[in-house]
C-alpha positions as CSV (number, residue, x, y, z in Angstrom):
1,X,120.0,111.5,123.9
2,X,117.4,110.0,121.8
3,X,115.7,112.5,119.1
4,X,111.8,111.5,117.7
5,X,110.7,112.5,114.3
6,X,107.2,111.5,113.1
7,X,107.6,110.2,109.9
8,X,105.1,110.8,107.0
9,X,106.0,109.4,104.0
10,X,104.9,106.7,100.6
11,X,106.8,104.7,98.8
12,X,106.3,104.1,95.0
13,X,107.8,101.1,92.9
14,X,110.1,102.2,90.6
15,X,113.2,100.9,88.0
16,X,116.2,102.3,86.2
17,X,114.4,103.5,83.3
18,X,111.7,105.6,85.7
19,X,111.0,109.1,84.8
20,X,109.7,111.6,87.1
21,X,107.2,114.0,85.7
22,X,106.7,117.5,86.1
23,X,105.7,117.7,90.0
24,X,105.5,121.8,90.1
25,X,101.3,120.8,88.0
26,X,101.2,119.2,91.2
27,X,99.0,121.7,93.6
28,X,101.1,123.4,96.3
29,X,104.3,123.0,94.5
30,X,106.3,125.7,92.9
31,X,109.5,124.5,92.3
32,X,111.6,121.1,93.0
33,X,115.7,121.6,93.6
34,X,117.8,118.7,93.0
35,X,119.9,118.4,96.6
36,X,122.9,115.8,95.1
37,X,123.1,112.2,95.4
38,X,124.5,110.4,98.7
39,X,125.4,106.6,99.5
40,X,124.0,105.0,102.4
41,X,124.5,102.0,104.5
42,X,122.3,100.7,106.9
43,X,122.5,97.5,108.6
44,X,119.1,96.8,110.1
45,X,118.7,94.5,113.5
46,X,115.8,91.8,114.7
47,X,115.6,88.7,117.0
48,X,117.3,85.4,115.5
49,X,112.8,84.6,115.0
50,X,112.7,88.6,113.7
51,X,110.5,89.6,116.5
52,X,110.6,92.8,115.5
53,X,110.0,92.3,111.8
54,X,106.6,90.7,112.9
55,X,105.7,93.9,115.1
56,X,106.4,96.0,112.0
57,X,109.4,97.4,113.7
58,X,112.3,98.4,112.4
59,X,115.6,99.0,113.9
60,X,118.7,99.9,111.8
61,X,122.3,101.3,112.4
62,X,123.0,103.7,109.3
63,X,125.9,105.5,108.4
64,X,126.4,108.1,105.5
65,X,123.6,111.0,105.0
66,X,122.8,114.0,107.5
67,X,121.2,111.6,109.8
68,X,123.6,108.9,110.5
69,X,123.2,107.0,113.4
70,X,120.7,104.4,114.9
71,X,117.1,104.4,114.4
72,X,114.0,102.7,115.8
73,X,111.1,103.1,114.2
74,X,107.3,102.6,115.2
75,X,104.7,102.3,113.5
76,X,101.6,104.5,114.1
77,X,99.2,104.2,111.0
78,X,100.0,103.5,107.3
79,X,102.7,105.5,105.8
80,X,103.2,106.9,109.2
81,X,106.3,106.2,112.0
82,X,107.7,107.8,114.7
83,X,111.3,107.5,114.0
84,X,113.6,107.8,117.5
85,X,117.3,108.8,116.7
86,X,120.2,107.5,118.8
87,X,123.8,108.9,118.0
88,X,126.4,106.4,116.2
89,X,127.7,104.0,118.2
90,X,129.0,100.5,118.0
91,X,126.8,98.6,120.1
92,X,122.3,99.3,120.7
93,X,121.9,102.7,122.7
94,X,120.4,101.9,126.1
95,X,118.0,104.6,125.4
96,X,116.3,102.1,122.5
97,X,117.2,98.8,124.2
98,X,115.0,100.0,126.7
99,X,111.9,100.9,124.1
100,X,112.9,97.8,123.0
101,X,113.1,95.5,126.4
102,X,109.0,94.6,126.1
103,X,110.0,92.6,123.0
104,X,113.3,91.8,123.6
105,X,113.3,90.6,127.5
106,X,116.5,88.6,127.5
107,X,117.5,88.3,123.8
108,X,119.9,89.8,122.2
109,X,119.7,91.8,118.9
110,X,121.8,90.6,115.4
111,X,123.1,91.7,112.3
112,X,119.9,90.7,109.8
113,X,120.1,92.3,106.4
114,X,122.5,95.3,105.2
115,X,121.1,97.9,102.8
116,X,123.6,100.2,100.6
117,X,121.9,102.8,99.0
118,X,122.1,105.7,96.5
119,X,119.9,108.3,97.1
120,X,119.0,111.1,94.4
121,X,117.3,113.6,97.0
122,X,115.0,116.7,95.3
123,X,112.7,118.8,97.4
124,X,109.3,119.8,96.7
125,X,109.1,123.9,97.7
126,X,106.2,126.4,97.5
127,X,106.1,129.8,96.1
128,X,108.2,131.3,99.4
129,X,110.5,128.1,98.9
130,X,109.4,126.5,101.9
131,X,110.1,123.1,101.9
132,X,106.8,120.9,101.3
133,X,108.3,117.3,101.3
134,X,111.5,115.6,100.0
135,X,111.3,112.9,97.2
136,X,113.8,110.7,96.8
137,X,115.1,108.1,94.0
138,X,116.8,105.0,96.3
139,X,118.3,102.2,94.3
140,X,119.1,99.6,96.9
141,X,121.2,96.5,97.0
142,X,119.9,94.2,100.0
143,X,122.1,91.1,101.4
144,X,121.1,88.7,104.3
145,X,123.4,88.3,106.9
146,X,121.5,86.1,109.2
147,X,120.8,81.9,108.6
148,X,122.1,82.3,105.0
149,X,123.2,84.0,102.0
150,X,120.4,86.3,99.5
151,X,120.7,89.6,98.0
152,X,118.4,91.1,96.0
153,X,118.3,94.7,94.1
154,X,115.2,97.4,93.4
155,X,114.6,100.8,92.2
156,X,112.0,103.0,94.8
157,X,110.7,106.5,95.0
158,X,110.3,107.3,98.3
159,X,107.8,111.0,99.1
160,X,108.3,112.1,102.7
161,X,106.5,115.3,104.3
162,X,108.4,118.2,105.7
163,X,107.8,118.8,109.3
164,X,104.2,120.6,109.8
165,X,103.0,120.7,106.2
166,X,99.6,120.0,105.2
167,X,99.7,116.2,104.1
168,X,97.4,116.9,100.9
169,X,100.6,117.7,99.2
170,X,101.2,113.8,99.3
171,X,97.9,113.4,97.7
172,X,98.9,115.9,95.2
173,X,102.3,114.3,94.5
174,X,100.9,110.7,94.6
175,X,98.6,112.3,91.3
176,X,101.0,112.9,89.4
177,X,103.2,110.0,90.0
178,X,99.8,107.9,89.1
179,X,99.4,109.6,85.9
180,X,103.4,109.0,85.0
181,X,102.5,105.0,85.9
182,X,104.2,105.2,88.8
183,X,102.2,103.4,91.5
184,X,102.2,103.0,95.6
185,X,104.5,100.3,96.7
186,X,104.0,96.8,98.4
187,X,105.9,97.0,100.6
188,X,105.7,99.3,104.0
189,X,109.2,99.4,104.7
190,X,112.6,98.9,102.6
191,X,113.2,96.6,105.5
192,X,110.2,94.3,105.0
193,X,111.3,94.5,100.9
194,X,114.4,93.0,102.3
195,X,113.6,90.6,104.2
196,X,110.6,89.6,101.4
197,X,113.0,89.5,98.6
198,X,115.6,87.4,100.2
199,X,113.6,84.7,102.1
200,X,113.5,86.2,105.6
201,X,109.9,86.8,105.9
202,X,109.0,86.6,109.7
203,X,106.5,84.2,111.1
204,X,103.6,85.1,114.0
205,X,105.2,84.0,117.4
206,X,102.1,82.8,118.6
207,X,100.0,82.0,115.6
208,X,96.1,82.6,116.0
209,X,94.0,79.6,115.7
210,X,91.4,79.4,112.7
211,X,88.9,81.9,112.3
212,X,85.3,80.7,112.3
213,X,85.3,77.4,114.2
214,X,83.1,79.1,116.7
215,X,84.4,77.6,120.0
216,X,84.3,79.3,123.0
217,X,87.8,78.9,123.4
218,X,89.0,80.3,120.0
219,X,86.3,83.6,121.3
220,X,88.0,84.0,124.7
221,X,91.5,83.3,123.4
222,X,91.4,85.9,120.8
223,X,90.0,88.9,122.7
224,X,93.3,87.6,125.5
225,X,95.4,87.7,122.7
226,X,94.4,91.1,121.1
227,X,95.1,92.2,125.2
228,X,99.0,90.5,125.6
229,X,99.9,92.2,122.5
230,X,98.6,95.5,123.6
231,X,100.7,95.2,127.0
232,X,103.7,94.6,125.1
233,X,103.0,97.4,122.7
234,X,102.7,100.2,125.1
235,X,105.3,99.2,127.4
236,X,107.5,101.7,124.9
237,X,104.5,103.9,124.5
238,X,104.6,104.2,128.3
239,X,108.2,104.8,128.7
240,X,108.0,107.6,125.6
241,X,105.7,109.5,127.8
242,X,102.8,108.9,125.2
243,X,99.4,110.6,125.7
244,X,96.5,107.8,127.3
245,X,99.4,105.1,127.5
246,X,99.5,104.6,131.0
247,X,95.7,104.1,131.3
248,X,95.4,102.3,128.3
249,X,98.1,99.8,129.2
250,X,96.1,99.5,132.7
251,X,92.9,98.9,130.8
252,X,94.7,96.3,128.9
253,X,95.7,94.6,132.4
254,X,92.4,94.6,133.7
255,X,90.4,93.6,130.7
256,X,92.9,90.1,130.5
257,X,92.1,89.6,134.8
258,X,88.5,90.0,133.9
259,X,88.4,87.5,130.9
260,X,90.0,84.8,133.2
261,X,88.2,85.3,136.0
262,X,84.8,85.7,133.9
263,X,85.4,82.9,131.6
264,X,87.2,80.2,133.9
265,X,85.0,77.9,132.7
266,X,87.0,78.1,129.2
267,X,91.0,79.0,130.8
268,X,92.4,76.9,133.8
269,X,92.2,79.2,136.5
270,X,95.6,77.7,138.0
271,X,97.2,79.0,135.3
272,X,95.6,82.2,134.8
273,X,95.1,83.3,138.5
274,X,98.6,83.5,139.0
275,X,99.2,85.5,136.0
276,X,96.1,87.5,136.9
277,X,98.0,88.7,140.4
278,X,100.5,90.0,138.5
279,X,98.6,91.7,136.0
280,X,96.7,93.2,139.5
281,X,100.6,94.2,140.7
282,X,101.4,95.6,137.1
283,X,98.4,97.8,137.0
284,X,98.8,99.3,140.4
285,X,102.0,100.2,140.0
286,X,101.0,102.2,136.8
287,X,98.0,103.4,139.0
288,X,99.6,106.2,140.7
289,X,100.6,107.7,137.3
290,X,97.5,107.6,135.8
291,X,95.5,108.2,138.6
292,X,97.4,111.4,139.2
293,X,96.8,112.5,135.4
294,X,93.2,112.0,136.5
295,X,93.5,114.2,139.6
296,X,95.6,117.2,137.9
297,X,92.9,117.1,135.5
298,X,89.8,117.0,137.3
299,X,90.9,119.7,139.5
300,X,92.4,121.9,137.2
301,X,89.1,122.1,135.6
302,X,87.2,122.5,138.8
303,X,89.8,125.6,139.3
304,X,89.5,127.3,136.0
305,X,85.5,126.9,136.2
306,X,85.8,128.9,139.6
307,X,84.9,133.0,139.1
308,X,88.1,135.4,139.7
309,X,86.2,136.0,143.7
310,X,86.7,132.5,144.9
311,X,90.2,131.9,143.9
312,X,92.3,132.9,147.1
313,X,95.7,133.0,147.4
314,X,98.5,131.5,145.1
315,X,96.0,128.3,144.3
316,X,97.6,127.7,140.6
317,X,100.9,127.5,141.9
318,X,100.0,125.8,145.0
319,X,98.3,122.8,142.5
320,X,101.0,123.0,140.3
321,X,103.7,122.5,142.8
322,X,101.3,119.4,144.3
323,X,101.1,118.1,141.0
324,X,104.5,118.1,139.7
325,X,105.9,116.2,142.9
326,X,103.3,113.7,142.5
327,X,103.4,113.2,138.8
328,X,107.3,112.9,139.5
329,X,107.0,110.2,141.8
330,X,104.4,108.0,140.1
331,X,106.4,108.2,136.4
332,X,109.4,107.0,138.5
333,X,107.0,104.2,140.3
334,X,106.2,102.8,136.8
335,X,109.4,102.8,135.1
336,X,111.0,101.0,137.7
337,X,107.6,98.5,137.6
338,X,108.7,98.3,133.5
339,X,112.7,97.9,134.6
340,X,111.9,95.4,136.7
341,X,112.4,91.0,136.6
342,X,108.8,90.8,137.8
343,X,107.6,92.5,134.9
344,X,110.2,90.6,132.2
345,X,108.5,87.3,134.5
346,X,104.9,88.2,133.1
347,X,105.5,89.3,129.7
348,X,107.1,85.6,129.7
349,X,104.6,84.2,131.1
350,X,101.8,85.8,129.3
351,X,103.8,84.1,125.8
352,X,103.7,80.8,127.7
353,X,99.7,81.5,127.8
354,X,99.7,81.8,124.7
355,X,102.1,78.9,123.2
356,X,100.1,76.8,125.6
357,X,96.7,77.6,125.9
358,X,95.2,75.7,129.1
359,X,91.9,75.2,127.7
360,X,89.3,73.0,130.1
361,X,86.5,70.8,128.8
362,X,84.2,74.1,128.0
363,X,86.4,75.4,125.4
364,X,85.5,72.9,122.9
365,X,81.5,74.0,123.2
366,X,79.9,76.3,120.8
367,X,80.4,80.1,121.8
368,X,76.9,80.9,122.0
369,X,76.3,78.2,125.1
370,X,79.4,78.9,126.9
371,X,79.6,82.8,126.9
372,X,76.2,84.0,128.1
373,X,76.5,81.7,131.0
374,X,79.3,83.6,131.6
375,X,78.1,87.2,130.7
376,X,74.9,86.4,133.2
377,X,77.2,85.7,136.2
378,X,78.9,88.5,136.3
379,X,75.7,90.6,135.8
380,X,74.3,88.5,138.8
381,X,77.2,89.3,140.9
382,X,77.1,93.3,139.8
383,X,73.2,93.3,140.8
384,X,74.4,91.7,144.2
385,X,76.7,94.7,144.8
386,X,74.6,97.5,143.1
387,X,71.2,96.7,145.6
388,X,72.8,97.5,148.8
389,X,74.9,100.4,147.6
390,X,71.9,102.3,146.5
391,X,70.2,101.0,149.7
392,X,73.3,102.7,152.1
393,X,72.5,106.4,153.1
394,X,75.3,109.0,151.7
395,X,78.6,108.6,153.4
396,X,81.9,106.9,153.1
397,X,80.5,103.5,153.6
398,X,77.9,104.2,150.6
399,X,81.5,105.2,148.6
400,X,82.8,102.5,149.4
401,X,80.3,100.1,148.3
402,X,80.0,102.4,145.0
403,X,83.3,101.6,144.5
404,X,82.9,97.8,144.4
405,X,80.3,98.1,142.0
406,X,82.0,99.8,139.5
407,X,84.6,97.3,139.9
408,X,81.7,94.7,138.8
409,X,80.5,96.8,136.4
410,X,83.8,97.2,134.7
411,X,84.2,93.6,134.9
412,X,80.9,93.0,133.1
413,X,81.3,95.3,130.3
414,X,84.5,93.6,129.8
415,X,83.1,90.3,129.1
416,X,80.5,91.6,127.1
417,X,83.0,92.8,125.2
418,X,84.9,89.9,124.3
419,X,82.1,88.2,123.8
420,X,80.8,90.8,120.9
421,X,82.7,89.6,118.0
422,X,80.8,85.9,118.8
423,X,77.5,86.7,120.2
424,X,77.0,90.2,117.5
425,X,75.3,93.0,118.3
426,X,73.0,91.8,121.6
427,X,76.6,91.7,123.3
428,X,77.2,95.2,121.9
429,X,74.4,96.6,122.9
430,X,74.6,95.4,126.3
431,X,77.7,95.9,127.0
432,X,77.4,99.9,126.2
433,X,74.2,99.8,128.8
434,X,76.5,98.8,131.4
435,X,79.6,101.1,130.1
436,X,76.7,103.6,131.5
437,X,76.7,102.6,134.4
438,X,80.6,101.9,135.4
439,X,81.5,105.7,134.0
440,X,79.0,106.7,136.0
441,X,80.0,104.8,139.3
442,X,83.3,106.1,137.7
443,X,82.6,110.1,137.9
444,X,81.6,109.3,141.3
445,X,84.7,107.4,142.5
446,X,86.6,110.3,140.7
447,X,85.0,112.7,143.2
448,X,85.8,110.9,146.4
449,X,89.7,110.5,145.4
450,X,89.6,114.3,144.5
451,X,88.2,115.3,147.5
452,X,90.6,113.5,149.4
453,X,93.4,115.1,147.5
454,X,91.6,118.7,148.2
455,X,92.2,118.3,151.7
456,X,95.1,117.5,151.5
457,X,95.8,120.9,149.2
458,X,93.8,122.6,152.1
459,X,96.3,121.1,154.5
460,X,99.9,122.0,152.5
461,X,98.2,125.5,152.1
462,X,97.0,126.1,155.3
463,X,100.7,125.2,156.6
464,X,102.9,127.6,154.1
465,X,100.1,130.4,155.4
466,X,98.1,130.3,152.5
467,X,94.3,130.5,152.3
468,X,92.7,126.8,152.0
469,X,89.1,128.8,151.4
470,X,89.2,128.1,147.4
471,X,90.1,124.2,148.3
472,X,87.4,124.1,150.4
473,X,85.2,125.7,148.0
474,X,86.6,123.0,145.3
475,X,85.5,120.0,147.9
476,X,81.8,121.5,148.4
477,X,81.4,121.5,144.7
478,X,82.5,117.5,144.4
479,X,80.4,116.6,147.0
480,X,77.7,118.3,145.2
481,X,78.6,116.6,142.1
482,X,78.6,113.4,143.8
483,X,75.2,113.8,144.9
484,X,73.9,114.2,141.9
485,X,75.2,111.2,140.1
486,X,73.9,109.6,143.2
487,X,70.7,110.7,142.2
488,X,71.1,109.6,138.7
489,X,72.2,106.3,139.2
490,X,68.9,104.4,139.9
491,X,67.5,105.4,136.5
492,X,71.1,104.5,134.3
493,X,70.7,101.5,136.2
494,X,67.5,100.4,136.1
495,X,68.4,100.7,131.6
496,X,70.8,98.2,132.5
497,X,69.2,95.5,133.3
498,X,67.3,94.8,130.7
499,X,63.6,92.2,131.0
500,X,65.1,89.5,128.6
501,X,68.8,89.5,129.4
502,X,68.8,85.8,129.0
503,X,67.3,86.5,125.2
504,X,69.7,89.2,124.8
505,X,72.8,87.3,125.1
506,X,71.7,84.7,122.5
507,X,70.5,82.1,124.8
């Protein structure tokens, strides 16, 4: 079973002849205890093209230490990782080859560079002798063991924090060392010294193409590209359960759909339609989970804001039983979407994108001609869907039509999003009027799928004996929250759509 750590630590360049100061002057710390010197060895694995390397990933098998064993680590911000533990074994744990199956698809890992280590460990205590964080002294011998021969030797302090300590004691540590001369590292990773030091440094897959040429097609592509590499990024996210990472991997498919379908003009539309249905199929089948997070949400809250009177009969239980199969099921639906060919077919597919860019005719024109045009269409077709859904009287058919026009609102915003970083702020500042309106039309949709679900609480409870009166009470108060964003949405509107749109978007 595979363990997760988040790892805070910095690394400080260092050499033989490096002396450590006094680190009880620095704040927090009373005493430091020497803890012994151990050898390590850790052969660290990658891609033949280090695939991982270029994610900032690192993946070792280590032996020697307390923590021996295999290790995959992520990063999460600088000087931070979450490090996942695997028991020893000869060959990758399944539990990491699947974190790792968005990257890898069909390729197998190899040996790349082994590291063999001496570590002088001391911890860092404070006046209870608590531990605060452990410092260690690593001098490290690297040698490549993939296309070639290359070793290469350094000296490196490395400061990790103990498990819920305040991480001002690295700032107070990192203080000291600065006033010995003893200053922040490089290099992230002993890894990326490595590979550095003994000619292994990993090359972008898919490089970018020049900044600054302003081209439509250099705009669109680098908004698609920022969106692949956030699919493949929180497939793992997804599969660790992570907070937000179903929906944002959903937002992720969507926002690539709407940038070919918006800006067909710039990306041949037999190539990206294709891709775009599977994107559609990806997202649904992540739908369920996220939609359910939603749901559990939504009507928890509608629960606890109920008074102590209108809560009748076991409802907590009754939601939380509902919930759990449901959350079950969905989880289940998008891991097997993740296990799946069809999903190792589009992550493939979305690299051929890139490696291949099928750029038409327009992709060569300036930015600021091609991507208003595009911007103005999709506002043209929102407006098409937002008249007659105001115009409908309340009812499922007015939902319905609501419904389609957050779908066009969401795929506005969108493109006036990718467009920002060409067209400046105008694109900004309309696409945040519109962003108005689609979590608007969003709260709305929101309260037709929970009332929906509330009857079909009413239903389970009303079958097992149980009052359904609170779930009925729950469904009143949506419908009365759905009126009134119904009420609101002429006004929020009305803001976005605004007299020079054509101006706005630079054109």
């Amino acid at each position: 079973m595979a363990e997760t750590k988040r790892e805070i630590e910095r690394k400080y360049e260092a050499t033989a002849e490096t002396r450590l100061p006094d680190l009880t002057r620095a704040a927090g710390v009373a005493s430091v205890t020497g803890e012994g010197v151990t050898a390590l060895d850790a052969v660290y694995y990658d891609t033949a093209d280090l695939r991982l390397a270029a994610d900032s990933l690192t993946l070792r098998r280590r032996t020697g230490g307390r923590d021996a064993g295999w290790h995959l680590k992520f990063p999460v911000a600088a000087g931070v990782r979450d490090e996942i533990a695997a028991p020893l074994s000869e060959t990758l744990p399944p539990s990491l080859a699947e974190l790792l199956r968005s990257r890898l698809r069909h390729t197998e890992v190899v040996p790349v560079v082994r590291l063999r280590s001496s570590r002088d460990v001391r911890h860092l205590r404070d006046a209870d002798g608590t531990i605060l964080a452990e410092l260690s002294v690593d001098t490290v011998h690297a040698d490549r063991l993939l296309g070639g021969e290359g070793s290469a030797a350094w000296t490196e302090i490395e400061v990790e924090l103990a498990d819920d300590t305040d991480p001002t004691v690295l700032d107070a540590v990192e203080k000291r060392l600065r006033k010995a001369g003893i200053h922040p590292s490089g290099a992230p990773s002993k890894l990326a010294h490595a590979l550095d030091e003994t000619g292994l440094a990993p090359e972008p897959r898919h490089p970018a193409p020049p900044a600054g040429d302003g081209t439509a097609g250099a705009a669109v592509l680098a908004y698609v590209r920022e969106q692949i590499e956030a699919v493949v990024r929180l497939d793992p996210a997804v599969r660790r359960d992570l907070p937000d990472a179903v929906h944002q991997m959903r937002v992720a498919c969507r926002r690539l759909r709407s940038a070919f379908k918006t800006y067909r003009k710039v990306l041949d539309r037999e190539v990206t339609d294709p891709i775009g249905a599977e994107l559609k199929w990806l997202a649904g089948e992540l739908g369920h989970s996220r939609d359910q997070e939603v749901l559990d949400a939504r009507i928890g809250d509608a629960l606890d804001a109920l008074p102590r009177d209108l809560r009748h009969g076991p409802v907590r239980g009754r939601l939380r039983t509902w919930g759990n199969a449901r959350s079950r099921a969905a989880r289940h639906q998008a891991l097997d979407a993740l296990d799946s060919p069809r999903h190792l077919a589009l992550l493939d597919a979305l690299d051929g994108l890139l490696a291949d860019p099928p750029l038409r005719p327009a992709a060569r024109k300036k930015a600021g001609k091609v991507l208003p045009k595009a911007i103005r269409r999709d506002h043209r077709r929102l407006a098409d869907r937002m008249g007659p859904a105001l115009g409908l009287d309340p009812g499922h058919e007015r939902d319905l039509a609501l419904h389609e026009a957050r779908k066009a609102a969401k795929r506005t915003r969108y493109a006036a999003e990718a467009a920002a970083p060409a067209l400046g702020k105008p694109a900004k500042r309309f696409a945040k009027k519109v962003k108005k309106v689609q979590s608007l039309l969003g709260d709305h949709q929101d309260t037709v799928v929970a009332r929906t679900a509330l009857d079909d609480l009413a239903r389970q409870a009303e079958s097992a004996g149980e009052p359904s009166f609170t779930w009925g009470v729950l469904h009143a108060r949506q419908e009365a929250a759905a009126t009134a964003q119904e009420r609101r949405l002429p006004e929020v509107w009305e803001k976005a759509v605004p007299p020079g749109l054509r101006a706005a978007l630079g054109h």
